[in-house]
MDTraj code that builds the backbone (N, CA, C; nanometers):
import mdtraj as md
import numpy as np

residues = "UNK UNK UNK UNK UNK UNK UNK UNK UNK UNK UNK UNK UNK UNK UNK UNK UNK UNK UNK UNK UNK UNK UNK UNK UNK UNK UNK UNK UNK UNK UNK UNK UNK UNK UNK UNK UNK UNK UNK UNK UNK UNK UNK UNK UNK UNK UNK UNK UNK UNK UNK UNK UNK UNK UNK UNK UNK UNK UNK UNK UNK UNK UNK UNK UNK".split()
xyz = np.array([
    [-6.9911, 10.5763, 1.1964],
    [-6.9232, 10.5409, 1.0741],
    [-6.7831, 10.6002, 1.0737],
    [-6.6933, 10.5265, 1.0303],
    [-6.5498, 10.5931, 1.0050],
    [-6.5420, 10.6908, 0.9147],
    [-6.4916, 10.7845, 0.9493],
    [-6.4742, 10.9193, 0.8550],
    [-6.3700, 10.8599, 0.7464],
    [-6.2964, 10.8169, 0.7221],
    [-6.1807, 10.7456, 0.6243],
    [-6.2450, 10.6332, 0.5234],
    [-6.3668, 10.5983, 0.5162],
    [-6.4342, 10.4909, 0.4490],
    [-6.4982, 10.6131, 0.3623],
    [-6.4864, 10.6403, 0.2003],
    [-6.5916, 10.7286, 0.1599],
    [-6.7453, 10.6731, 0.0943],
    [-6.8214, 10.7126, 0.1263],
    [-6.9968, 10.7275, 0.1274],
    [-6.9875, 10.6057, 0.0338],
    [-6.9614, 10.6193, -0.1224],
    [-6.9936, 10.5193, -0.1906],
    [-6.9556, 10.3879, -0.1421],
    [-6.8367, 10.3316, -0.0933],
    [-6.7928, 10.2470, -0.0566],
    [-6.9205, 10.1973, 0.0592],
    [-6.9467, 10.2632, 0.1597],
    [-7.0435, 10.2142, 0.2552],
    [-7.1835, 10.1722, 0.1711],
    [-7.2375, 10.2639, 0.0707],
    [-7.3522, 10.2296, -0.0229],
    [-7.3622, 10.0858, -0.0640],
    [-7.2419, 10.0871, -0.1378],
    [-7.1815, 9.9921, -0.1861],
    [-7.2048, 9.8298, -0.1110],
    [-7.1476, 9.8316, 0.0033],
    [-7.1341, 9.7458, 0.1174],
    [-7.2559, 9.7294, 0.1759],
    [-7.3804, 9.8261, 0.1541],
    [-7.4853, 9.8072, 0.1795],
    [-7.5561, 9.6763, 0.0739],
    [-7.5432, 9.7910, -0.0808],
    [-7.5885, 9.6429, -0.1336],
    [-7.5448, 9.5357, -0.1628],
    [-7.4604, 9.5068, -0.1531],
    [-7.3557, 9.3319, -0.1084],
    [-7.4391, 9.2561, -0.0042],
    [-7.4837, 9.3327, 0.1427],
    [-7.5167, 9.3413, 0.2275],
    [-7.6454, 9.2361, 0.1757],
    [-7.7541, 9.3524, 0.0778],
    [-7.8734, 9.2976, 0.1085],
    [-7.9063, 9.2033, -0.0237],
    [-7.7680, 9.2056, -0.1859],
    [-7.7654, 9.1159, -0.2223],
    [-7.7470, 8.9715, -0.1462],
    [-7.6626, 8.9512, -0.0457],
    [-7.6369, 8.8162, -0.0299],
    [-7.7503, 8.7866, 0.0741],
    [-7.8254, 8.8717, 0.1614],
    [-7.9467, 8.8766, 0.2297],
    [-8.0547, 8.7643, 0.1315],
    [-8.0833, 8.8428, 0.0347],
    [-8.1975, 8.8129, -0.1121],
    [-8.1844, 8.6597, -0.1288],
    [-8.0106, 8.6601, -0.1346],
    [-7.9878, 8.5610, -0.2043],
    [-8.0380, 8.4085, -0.1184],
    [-7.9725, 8.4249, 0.0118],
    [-8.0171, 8.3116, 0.1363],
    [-8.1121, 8.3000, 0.1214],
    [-8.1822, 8.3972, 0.1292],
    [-8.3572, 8.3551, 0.1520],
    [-8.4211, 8.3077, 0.0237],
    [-8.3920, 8.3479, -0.1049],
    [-8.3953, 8.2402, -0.2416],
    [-8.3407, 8.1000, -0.1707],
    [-8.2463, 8.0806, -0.1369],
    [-8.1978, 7.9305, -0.1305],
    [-8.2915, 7.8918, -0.0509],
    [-8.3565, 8.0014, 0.1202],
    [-8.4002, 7.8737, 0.1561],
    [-8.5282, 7.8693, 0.1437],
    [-8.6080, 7.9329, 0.0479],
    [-8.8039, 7.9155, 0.0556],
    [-8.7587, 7.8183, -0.1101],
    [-8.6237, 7.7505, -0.1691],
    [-8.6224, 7.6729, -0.2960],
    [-8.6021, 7.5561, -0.1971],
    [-8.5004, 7.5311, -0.1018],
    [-8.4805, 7.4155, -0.0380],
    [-8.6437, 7.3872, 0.0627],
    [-8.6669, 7.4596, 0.1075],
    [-8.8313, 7.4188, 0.1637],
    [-8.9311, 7.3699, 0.0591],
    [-8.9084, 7.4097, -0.0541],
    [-9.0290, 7.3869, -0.1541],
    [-9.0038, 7.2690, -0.2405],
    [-8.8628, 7.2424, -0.2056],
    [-8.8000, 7.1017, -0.3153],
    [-8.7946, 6.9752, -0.2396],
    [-8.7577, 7.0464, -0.0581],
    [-8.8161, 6.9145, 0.0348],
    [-8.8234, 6.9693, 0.1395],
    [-8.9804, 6.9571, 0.1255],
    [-8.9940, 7.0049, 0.2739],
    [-9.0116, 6.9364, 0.4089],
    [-8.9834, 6.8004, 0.3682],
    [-8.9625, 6.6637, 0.5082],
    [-8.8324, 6.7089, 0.5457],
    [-8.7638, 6.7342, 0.4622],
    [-8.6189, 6.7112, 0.4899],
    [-8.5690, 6.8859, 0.5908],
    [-8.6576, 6.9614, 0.5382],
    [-8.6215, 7.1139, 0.5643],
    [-8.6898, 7.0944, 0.7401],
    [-8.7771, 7.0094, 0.7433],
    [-8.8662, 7.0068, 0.8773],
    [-8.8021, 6.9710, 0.9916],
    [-8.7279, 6.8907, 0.9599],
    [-8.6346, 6.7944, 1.0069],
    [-8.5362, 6.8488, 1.0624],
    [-8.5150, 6.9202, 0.9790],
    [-8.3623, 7.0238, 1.0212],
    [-8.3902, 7.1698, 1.1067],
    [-8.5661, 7.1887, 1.0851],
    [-8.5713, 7.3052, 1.1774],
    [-8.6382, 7.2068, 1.3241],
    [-8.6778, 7.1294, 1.3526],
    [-8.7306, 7.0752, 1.4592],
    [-8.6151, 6.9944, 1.5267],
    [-8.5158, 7.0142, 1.4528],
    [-8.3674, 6.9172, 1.5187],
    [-8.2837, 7.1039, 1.5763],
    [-8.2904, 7.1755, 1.5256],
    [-8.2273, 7.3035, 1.5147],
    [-8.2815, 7.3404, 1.6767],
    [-8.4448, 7.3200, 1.6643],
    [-8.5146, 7.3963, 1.7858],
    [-8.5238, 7.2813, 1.8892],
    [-8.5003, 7.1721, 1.9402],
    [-8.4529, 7.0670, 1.9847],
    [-8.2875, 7.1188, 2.0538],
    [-8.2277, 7.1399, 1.9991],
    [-8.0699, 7.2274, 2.0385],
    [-8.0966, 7.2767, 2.0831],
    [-8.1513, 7.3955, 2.0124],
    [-8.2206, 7.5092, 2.0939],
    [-8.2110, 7.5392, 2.2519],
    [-8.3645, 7.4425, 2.2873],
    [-8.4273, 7.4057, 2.3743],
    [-8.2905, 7.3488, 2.4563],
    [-8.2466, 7.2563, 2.4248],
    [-8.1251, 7.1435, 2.4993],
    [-8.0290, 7.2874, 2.5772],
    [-7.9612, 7.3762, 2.4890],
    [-7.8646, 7.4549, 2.5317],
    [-7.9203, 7.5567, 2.6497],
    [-8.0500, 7.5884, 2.6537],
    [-8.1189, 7.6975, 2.7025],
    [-8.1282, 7.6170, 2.8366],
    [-8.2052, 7.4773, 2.8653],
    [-8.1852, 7.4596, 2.9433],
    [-8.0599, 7.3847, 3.0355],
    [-7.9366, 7.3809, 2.9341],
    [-7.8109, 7.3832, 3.0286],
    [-7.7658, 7.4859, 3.0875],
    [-7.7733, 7.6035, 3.0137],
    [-7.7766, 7.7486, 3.0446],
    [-7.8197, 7.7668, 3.1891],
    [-7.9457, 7.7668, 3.2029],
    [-8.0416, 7.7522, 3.3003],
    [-7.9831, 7.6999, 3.4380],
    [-7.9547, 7.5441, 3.3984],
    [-7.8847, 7.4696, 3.4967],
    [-7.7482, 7.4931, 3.5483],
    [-7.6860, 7.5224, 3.4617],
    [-7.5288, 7.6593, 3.5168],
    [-7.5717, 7.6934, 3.5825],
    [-7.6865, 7.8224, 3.5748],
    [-7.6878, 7.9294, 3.6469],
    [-7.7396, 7.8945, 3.8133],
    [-7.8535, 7.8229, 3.7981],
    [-7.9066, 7.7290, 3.9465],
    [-7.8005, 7.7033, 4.0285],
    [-7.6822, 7.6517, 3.9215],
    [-7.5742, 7.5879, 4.0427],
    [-7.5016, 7.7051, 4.0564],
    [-7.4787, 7.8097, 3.9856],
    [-7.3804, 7.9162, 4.0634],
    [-7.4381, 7.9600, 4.1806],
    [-7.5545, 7.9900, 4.2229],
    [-7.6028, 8.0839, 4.2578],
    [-7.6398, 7.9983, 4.4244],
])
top = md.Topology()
chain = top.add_chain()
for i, resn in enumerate(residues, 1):
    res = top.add_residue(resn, chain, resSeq=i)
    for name in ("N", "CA", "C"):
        top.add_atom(name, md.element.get_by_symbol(name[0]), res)
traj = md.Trajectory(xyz[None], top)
């Protein structure tokens, strides 16, 4: 920690921290529960990428080597 930042300020920045934490995860178990076709969609397209990038990754590396 920087000695020039004082204690409260870091406290502080903590709970900002785990307010806006709280807050995401409110948005996303309301957006799963208001549609959850649509939320499915977007995590099975997400892990689809995923998958796609990992194995370009992969295939880089085969050809450097």
């Amino acid at each position: 920690m920087r000695s020039d930042v004082p204690a409260i300020s870091r406290k502080a920045s903590g709970v900002v921290k785990t307010v806006i934490i709280g807050a995401v995860v409110v948005f996303l178990v309301f957006y799963v529960m208001t549609s959850p076709t649509q939320a499915a969609t977007i995590v099975h397209a997400s892990w689809r990428l995923a998958v796609h990038l990992a194995h370009g990754a992969g295939d880089f590396v085969n050809k450097l080597a």
